[in-house]
Backbone bond lengths (Angstrom), bond angles and torsions (degrees), N, CA, C in turn:
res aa  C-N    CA-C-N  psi(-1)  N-CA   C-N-CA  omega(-1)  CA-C   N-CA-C  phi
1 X - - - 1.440 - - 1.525 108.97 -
2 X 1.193 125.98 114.69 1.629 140.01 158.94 1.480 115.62 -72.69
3 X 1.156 106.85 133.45 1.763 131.71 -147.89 1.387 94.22 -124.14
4 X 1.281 129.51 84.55 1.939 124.35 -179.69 1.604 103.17 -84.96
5 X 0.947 107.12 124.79 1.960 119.70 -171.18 2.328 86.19 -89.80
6 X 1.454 102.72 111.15 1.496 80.17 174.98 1.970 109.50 -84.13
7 X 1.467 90.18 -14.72 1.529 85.26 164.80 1.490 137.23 -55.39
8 X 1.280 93.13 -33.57 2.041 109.19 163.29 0.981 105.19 -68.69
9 X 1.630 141.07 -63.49 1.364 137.66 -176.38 1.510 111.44 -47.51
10 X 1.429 120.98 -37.32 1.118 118.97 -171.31 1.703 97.64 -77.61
11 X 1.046 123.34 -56.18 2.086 118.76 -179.18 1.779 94.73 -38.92
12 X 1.463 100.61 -59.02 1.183 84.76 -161.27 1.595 128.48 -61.56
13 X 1.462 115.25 -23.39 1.355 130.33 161.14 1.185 114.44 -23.67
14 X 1.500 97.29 -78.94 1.261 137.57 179.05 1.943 125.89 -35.46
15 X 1.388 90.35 -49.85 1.866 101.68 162.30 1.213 116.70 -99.19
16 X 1.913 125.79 6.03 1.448 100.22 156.37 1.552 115.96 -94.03
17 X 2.096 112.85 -16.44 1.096 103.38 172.62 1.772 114.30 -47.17
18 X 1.564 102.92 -54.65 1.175 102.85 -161.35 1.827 133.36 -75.77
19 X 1.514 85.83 -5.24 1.769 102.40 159.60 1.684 110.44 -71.51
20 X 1.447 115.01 -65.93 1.014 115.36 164.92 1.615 141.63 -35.12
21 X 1.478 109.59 -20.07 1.276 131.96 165.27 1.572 101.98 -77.48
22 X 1.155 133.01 -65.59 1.404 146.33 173.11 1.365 113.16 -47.21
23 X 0.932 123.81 -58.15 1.449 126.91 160.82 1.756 107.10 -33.81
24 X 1.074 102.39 -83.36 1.713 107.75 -179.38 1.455 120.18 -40.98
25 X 1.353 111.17 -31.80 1.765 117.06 -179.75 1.416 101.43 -81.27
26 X 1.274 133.05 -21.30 1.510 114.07 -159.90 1.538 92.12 -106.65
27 X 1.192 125.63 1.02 1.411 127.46 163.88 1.836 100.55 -64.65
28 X 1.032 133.43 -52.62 1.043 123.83 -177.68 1.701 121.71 -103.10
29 X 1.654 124.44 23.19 0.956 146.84 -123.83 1.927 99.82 -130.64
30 X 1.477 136.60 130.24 1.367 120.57 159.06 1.600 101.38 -87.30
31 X 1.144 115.59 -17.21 1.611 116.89 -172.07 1.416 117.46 -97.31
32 X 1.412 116.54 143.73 1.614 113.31 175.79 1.604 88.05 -70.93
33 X 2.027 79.92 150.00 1.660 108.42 157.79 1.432 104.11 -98.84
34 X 1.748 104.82 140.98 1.247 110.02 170.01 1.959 107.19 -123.51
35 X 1.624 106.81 147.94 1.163 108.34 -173.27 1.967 104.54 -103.04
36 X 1.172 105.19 118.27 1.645 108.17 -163.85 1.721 100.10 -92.26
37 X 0.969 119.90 166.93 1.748 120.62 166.03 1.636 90.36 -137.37
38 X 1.642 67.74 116.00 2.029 96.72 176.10 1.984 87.86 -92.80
39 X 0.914 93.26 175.61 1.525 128.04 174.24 1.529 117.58 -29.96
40 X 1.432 135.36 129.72 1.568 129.06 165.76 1.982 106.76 53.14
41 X 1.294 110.41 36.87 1.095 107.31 166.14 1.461 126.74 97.84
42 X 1.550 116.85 2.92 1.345 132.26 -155.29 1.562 106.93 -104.08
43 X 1.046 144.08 131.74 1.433 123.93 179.74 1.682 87.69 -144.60
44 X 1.749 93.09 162.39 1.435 101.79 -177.97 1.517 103.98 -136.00
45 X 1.696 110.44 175.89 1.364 111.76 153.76 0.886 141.75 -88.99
46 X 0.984 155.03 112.76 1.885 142.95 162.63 1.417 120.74 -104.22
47 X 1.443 102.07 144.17 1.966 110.11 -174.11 1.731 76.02 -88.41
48 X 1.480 108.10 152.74 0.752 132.20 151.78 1.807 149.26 -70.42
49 X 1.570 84.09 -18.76 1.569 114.61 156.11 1.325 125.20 -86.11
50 X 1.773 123.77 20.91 1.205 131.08 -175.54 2.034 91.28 -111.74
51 X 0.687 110.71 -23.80 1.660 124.93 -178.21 1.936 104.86 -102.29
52 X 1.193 92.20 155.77 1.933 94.48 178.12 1.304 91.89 -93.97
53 X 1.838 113.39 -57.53 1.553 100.20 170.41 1.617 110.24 -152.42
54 X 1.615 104.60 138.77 1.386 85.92 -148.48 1.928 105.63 -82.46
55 X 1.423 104.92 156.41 0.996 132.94 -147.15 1.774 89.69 -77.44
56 X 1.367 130.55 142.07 1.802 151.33 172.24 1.831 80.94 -35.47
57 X 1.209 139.12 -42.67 1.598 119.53 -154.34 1.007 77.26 -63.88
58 X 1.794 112.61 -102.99 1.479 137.46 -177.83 2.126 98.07 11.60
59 X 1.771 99.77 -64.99 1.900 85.41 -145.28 1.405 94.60 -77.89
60 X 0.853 114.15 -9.29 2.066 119.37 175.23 1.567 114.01 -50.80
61 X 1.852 94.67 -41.39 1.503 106.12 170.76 1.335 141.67 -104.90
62 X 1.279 115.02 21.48 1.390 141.70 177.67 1.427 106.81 -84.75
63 X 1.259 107.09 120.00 1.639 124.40 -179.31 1.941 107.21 -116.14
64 X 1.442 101.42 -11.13 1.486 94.35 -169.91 1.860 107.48 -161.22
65 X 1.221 94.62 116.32 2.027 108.41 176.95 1.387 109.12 -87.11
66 X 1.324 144.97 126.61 0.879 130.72 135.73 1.880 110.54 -106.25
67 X 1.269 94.49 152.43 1.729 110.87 -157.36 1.228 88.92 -83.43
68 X 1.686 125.88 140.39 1.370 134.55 178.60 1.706 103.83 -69.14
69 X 1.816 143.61 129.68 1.216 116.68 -169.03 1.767 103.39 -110.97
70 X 1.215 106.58 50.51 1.602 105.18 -176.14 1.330 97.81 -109.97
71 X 1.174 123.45 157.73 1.351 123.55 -162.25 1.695 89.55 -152.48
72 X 1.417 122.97 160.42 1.395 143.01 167.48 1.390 126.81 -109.55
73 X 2.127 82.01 -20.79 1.749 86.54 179.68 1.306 130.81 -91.98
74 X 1.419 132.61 128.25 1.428 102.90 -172.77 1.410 100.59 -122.37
């Protein structure tokens, strides 16, 4: 017998929306996106160029970098 937790389905929802958000911003981005896990399963994005530097909370809760892919150099 298989036991589906919809509470797992739901985290996991939840951090591919918000990779997928991150993903798309650092396409046009000089700063890495990082994917944080807020509270009861919720995680978000943040550019990293919205902060000067981000603060011990924030990197405590970072589960996922994506690298900003804009470049200046050619």
């Amino acid at each position: 017998m298989q036991i589906n937790s919809t509470a797992a389905h739901a985290d996991t929802v939840n951090y591919l929306a918000a990779l997928a958000f991150a993903e798309r911003r650092a396409l046009h981005s000089f700063f890495d996106q990082h994917v944080i896990e807020e509270g009861d399963g919720h995680y978000i994005a943040i550019d990293e160029g919205d902060y000067d530097a981000l603060p011990m909370r924030l990197i405590e809760r970072v589960v996922h970098t994506v690298p900003g892919r804009m470049s200046d150099e050619f």
